[in-house]
FIKOLZA-1660 file (N, C-alpha, C; in steps of 0.1 Angstrom, whole numbers, plus 5000, padded with zeros to 4 digits):
% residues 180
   i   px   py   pz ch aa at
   1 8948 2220 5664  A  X  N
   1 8946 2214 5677  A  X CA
   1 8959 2208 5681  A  X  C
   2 8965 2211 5698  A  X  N
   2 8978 2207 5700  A  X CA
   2 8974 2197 5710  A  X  C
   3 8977 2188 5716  A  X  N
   3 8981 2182 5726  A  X CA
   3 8985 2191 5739  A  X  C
   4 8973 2192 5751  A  X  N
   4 8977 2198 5761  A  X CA
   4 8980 2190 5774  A  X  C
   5 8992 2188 5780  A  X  N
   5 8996 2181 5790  A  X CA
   5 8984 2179 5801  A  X  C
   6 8977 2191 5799  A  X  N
   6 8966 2196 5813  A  X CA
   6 8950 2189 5811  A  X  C
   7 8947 2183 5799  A  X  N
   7 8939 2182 5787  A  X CA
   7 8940 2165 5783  A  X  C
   8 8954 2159 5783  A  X  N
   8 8955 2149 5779  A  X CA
   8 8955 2134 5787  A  X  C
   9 8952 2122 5781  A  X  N
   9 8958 2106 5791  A  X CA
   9 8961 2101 5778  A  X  C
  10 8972 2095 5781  A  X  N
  10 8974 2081 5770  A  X CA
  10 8970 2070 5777  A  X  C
  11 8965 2059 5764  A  X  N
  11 8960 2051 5767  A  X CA
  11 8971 2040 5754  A  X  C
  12 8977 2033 5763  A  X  N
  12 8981 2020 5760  A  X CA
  12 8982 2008 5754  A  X  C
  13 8972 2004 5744  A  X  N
  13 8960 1992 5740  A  X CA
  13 8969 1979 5738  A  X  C
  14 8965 1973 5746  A  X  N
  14 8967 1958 5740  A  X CA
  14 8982 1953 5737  A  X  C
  15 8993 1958 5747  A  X  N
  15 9005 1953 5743  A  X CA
  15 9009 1940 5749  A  X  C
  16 9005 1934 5745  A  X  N
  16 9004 1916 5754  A  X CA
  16 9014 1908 5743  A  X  C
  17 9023 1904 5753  A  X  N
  17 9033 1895 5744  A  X CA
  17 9032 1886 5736  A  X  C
  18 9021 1877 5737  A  X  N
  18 9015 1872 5728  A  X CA
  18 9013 1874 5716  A  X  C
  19 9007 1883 5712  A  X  N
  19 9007 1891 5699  A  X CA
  19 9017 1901 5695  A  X  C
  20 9021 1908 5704  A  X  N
  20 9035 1914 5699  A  X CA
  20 9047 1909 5693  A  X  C
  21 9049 1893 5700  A  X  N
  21 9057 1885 5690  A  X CA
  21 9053 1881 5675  A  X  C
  22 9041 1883 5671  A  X  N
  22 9040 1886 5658  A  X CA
  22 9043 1892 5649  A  X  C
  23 9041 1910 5654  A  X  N
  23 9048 1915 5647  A  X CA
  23 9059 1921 5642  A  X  C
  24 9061 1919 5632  A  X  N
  24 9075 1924 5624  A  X CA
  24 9081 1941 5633  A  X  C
  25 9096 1940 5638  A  X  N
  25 9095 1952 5641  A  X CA
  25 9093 1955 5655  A  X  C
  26 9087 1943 5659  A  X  N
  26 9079 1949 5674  A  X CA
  26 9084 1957 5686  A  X  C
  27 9101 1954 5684  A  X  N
  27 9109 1955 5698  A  X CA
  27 9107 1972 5698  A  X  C
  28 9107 1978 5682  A  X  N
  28 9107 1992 5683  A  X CA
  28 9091 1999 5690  A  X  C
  29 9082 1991 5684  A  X  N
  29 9071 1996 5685  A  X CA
  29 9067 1995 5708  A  X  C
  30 9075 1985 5713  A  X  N
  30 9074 1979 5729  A  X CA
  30 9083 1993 5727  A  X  C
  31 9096 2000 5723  A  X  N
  31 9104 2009 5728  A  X CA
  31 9094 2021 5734  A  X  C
  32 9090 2024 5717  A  X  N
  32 9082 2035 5716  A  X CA
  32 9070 2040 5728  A  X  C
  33 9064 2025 5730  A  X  N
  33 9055 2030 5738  A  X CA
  33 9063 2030 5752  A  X  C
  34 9071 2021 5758  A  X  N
  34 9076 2024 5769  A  X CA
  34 9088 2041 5770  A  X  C
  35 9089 2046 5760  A  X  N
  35 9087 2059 5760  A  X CA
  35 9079 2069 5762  A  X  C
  36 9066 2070 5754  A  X  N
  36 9058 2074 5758  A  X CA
  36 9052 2073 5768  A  X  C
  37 9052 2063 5778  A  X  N
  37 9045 2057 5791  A  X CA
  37 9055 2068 5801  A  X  C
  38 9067 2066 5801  A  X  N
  38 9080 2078 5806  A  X CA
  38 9078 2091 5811  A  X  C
  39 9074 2095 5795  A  X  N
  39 9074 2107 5796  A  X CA
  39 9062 2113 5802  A  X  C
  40 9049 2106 5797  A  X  N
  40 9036 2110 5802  A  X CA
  40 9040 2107 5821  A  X  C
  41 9044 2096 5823  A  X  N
  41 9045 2098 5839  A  X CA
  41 9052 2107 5847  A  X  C
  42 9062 2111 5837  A  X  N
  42 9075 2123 5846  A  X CA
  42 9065 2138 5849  A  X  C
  43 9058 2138 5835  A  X  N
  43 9048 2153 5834  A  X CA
  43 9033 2147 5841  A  X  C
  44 9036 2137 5843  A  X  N
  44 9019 2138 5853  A  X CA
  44 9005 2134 5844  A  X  C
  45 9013 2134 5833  A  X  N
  45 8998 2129 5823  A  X CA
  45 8996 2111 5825  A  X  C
  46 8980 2114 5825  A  X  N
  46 8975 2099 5835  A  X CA
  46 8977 2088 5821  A  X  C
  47 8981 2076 5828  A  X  N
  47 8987 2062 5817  A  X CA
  47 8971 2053 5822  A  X  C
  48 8971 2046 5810  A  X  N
  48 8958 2038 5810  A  X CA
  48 8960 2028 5801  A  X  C
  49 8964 2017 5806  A  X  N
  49 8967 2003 5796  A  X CA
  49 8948 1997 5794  A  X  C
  50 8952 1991 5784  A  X  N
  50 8942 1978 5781  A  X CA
  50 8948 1966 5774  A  X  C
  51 8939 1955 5781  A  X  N
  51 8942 1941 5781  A  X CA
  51 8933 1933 5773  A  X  C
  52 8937 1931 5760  A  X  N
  52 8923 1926 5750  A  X CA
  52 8920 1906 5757  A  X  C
  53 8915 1904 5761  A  X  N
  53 8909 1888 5764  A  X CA
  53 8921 1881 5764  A  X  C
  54 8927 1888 5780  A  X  N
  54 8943 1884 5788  A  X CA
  54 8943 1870 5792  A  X  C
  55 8928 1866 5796  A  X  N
  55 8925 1849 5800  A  X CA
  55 8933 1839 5787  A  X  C
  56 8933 1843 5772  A  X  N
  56 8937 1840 5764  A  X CA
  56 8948 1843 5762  A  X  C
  57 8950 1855 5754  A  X  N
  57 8962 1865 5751  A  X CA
  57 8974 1867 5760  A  X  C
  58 8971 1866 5774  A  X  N
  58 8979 1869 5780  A  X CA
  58 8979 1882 5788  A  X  C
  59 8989 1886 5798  A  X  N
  59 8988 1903 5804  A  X CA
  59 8997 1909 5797  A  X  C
  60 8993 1922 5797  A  X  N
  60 9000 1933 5793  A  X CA
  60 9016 1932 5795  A  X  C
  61 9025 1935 5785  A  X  N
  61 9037 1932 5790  A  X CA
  61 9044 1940 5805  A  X  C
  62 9051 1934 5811  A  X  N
  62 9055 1936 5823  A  X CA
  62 9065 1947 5824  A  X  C
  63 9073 1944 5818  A  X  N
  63 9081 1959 5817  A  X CA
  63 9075 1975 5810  A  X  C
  64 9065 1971 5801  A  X  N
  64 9056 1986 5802  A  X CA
  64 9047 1988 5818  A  X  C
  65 9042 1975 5821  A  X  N
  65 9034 1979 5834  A  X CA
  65 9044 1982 5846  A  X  C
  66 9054 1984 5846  A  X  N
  66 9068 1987 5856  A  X CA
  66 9069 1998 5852  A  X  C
  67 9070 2004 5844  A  X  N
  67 9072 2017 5840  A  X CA
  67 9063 2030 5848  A  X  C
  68 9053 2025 5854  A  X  N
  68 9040 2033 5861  A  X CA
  68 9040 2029 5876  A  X  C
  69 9039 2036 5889  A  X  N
  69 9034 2034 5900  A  X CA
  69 9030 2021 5902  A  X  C
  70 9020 2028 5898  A  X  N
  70 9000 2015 5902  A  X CA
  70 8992 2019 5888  A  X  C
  71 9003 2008 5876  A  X  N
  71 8989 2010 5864  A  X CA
  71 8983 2001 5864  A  X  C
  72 8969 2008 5855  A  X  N
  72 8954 2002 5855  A  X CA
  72 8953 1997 5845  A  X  C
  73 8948 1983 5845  A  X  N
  73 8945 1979 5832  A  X CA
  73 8932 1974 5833  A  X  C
  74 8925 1980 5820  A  X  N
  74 8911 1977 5815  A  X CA
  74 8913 1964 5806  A  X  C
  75 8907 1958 5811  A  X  N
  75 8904 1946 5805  A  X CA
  75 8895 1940 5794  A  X  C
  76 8892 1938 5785  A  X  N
  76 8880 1934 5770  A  X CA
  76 8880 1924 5771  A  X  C
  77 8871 1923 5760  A  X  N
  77 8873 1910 5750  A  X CA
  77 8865 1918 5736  A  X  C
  78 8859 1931 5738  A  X  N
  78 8860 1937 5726  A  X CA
  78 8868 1941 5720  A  X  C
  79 8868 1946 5706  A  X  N
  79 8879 1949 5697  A  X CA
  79 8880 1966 5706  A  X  C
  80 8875 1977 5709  A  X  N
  80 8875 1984 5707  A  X CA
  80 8874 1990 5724  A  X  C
  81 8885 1994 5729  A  X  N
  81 8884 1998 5749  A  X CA
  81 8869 2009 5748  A  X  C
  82 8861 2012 5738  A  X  N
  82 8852 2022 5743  A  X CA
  82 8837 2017 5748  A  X  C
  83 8840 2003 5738  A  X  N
  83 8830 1996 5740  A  X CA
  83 8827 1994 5753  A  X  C
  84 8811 1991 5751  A  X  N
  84 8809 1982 5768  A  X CA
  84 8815 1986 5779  A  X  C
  85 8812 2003 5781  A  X  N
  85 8819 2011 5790  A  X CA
  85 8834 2006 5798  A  X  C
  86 8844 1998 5789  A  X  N
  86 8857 1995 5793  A  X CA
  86 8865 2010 5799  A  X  C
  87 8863 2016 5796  A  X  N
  87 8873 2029 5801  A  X CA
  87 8866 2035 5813  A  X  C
  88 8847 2038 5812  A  X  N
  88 8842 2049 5820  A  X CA
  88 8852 2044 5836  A  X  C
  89 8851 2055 5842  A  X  N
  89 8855 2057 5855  A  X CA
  89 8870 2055 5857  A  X  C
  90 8877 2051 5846  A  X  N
  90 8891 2046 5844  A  X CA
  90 8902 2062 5846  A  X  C
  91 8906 2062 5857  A  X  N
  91 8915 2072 5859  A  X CA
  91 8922 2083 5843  A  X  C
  92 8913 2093 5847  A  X  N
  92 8921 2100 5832  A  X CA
  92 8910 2098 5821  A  X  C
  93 8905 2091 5821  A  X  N
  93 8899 2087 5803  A  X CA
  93 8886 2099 5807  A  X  C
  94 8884 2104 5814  A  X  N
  94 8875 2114 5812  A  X CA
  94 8878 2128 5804  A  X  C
  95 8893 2126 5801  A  X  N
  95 8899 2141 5797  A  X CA
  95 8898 2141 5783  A  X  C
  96 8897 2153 5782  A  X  N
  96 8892 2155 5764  A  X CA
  96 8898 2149 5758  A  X  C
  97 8914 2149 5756  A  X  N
  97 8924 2141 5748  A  X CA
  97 8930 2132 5755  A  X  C
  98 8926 2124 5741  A  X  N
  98 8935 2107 5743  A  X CA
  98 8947 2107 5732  A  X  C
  99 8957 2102 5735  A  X  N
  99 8967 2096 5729  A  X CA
  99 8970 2084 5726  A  X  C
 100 8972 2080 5719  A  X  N
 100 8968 2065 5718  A  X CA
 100 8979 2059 5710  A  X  C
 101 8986 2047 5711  A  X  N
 101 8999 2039 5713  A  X CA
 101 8992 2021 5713  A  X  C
 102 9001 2013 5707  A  X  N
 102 8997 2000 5711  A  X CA
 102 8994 1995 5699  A  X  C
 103 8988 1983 5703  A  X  N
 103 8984 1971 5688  A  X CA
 103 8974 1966 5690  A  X  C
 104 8968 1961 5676  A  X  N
 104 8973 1960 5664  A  X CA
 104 8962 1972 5658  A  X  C
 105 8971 1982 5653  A  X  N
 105 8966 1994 5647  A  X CA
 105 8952 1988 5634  A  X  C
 106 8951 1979 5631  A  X  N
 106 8938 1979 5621  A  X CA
 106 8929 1974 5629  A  X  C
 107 8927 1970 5640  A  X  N
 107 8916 1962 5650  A  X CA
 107 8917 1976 5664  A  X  C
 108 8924 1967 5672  A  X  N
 108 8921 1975 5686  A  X CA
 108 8919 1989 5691  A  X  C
 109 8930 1994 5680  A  X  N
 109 8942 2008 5682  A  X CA
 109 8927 2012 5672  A  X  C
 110 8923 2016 5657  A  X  N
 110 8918 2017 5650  A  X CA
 110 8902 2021 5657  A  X  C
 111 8896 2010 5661  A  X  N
 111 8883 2007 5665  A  X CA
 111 8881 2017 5680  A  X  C
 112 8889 2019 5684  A  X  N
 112 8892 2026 5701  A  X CA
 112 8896 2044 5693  A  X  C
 113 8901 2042 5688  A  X  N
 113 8905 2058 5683  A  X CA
 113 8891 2061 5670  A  X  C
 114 8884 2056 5663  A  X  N
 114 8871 2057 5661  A  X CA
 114 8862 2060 5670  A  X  C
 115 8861 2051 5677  A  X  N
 115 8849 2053 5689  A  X CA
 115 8852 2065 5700  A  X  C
 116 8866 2067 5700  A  X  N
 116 8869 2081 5707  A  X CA
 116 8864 2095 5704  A  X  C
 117 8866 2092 5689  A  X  N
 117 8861 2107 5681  A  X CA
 117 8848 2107 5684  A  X  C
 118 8840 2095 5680  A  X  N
 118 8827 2093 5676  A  X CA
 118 8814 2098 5692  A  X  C
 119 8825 2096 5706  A  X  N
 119 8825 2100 5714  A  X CA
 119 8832 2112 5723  A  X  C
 120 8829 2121 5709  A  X  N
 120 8837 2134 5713  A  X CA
 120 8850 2139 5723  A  X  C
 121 8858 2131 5723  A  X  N
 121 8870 2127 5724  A  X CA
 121 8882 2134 5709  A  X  C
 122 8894 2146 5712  A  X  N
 122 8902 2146 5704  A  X CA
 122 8911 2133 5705  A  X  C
 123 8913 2126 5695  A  X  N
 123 8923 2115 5695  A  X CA
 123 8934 2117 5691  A  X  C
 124 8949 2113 5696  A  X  N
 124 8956 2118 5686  A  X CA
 124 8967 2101 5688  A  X  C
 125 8967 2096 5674  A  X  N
 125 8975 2083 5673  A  X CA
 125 8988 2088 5670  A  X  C
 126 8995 2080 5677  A  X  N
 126 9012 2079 5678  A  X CA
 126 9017 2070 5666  A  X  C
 127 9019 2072 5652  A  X  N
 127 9023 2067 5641  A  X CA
 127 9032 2056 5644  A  X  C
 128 9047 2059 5651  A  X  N
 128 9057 2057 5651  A  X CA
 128 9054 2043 5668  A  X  C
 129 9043 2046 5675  A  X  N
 129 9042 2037 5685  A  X CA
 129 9028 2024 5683  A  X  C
 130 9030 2023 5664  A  X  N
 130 9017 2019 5667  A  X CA
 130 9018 2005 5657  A  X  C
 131 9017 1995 5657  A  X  N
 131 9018 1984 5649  A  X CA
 131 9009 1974 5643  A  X  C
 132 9005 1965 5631  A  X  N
 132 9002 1957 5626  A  X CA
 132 9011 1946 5621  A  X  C
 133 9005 1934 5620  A  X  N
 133 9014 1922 5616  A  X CA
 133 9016 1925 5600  A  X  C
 134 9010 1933 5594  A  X  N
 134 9003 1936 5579  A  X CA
 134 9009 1951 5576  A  X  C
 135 9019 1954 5571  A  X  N
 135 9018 1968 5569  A  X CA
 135 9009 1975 5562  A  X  C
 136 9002 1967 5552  A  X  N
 136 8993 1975 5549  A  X CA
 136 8979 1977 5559  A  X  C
 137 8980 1965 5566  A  X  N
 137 8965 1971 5578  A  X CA
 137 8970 1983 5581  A  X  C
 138 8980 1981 5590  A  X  N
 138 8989 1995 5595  A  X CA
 138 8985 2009 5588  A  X  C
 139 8992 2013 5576  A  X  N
 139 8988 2022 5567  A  X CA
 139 8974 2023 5562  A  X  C
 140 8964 2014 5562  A  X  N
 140 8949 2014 5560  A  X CA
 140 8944 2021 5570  A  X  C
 141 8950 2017 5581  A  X  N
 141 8943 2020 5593  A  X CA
 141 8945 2034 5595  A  X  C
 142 8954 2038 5599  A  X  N
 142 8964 2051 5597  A  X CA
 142 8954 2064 5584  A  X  C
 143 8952 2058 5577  A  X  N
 143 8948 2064 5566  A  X CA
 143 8931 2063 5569  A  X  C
 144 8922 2055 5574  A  X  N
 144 8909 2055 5580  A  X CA
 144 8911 2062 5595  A  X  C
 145 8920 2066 5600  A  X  N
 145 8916 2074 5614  A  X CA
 145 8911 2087 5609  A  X  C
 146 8927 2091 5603  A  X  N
 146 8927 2104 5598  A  X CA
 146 8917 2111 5590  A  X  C
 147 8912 2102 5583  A  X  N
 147 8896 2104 5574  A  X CA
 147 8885 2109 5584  A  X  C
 148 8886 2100 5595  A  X  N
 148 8875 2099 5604  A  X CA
 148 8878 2110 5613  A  X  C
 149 8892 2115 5614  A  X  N
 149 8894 2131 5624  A  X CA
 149 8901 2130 5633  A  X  C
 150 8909 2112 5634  A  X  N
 150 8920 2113 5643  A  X CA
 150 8935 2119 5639  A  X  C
 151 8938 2126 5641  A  X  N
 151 8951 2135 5642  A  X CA
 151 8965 2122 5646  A  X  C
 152 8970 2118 5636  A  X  N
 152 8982 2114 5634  A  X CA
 152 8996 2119 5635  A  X  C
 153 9002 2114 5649  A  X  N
 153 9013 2122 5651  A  X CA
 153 9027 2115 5656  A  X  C
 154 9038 2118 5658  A  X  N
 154 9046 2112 5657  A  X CA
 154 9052 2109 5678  A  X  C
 155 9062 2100 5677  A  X  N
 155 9065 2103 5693  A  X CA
 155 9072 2114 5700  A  X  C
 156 9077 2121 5688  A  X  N
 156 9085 2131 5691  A  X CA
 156 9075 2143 5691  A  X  C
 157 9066 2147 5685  A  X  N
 157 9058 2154 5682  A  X CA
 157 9049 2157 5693  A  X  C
 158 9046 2146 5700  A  X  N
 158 9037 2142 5715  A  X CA
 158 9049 2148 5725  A  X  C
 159 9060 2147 5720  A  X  N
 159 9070 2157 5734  A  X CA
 159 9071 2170 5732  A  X  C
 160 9074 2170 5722  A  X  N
 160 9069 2191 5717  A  X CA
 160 9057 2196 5725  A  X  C
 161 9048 2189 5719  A  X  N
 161 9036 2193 5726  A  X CA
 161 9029 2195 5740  A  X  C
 162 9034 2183 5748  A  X  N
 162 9036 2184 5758  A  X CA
 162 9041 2193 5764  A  X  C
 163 9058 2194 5763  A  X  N
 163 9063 2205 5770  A  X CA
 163 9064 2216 5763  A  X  C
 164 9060 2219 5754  A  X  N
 164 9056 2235 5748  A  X CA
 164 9069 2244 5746  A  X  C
 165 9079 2244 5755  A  X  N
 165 9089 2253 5757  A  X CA
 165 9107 2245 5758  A  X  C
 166 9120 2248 5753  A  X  N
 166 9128 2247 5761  A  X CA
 166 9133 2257 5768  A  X  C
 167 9141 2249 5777  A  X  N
 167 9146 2257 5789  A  X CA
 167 9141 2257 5803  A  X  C
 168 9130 2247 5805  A  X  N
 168 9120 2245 5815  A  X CA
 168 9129 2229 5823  A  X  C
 169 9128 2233 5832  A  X  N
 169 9134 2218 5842  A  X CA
 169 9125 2206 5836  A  X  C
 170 9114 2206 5833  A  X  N
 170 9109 2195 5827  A  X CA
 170 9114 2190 5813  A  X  C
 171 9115 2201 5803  A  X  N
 171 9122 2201 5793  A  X CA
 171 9140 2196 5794  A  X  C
 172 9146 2194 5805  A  X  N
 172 9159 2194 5805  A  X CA
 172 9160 2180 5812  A  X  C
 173 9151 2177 5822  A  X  N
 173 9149 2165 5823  A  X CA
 173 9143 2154 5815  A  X  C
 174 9131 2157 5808  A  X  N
 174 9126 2147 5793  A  X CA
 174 9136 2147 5783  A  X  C
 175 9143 2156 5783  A  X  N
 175 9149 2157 5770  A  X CA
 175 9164 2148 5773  A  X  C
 176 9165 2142 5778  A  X  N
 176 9179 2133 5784  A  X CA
 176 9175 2125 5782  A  X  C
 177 9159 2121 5786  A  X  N
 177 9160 2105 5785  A  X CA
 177 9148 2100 5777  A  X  C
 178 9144 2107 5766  A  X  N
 178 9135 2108 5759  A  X CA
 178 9133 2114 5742  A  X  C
 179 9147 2120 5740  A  X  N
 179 9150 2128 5730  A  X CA
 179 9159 2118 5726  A  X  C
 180 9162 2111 5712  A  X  N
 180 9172 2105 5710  A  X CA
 180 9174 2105 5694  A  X  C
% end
């Protein structure tokens, strides 16, 4: 199963500064996804943040939500964006594959990419854009998607896929500011 540009949305979870100053690491894990948010916007694939209980936590960080037009953020206070119809009618989330990025990989990221499969949804998690305060939640978690059928894949790997080919203006354009 590949990642089809035509096929796919990422979804964003829970990058709220609040908790991202927790974890170890984080500035790469904020890089990562404001890469991926990039690239998905240049090729047209739809961006879908979520905001786990912002009244507390805080909003979504500001420089990923600059990175998009007009992004949407779904808002919780469940562990999991599937719950409690958080996504239905949410621009994009109707498309067979989700890509999935954000924190904290043993709760939010974990519980949302479960419930994706479980809701016939291919999921495919971004290893490299995905964090816990705990590396072992991290690697637990990572290790329970995959069991469960979510497809573990890397940032770079989500650009292959996407653009399929070089030599394409899209490919000559992502690849400058997105290949490093």
């Amino acid at each position: 199963m590949k990642i089809d540009k035509n096929k796919a949305a990422l979804l964003v979870v829970d990058m709220q500064p609040k908790v991202l100053a927790l974890i170890p690491g984080h500035q790469e894990t904020l890089e990562q996804c404001l890469r991926l948010i990039g690239m998905c916007r240049d090729l047209e694939v739809p961006v879908q943040f979520s905001s786990h209980y912002p009244k507390g936590i805080g909003p979504v960080s500001p420089v990923l939500l600059d990175a998009v037009a007009a992004p949407d953020v779904a808002e919780k206070s469940c562990f999991s964006c599937v719950e409690e119809g958080v996504l239905e009618g949410r621009p994009g989330m109707a498309r067979e594959q989700w890509i999935v990025c954000g924190i904290e990989a043993h709760a939010c990221v974990m519980l949302t990419a479960l419930d994706g499969v479980a809701a016939g949804k291919q999921v495919f998690v971004v290893a490299d854009a995905i964090a816990a305060r705990g590396e072992a939640d991290k690697a637990l978690a990572l290790e329970r998607m995959r069991a469960a059928g979510v497809v573990p894949v890397s940032r770079e790997m989500v650009f292959f896929e996407l653009l399929r080919r070089a030599g394409t203006p899209d490919f000559k354009a992502c690849s400058r500011k997105y290949l490093q």
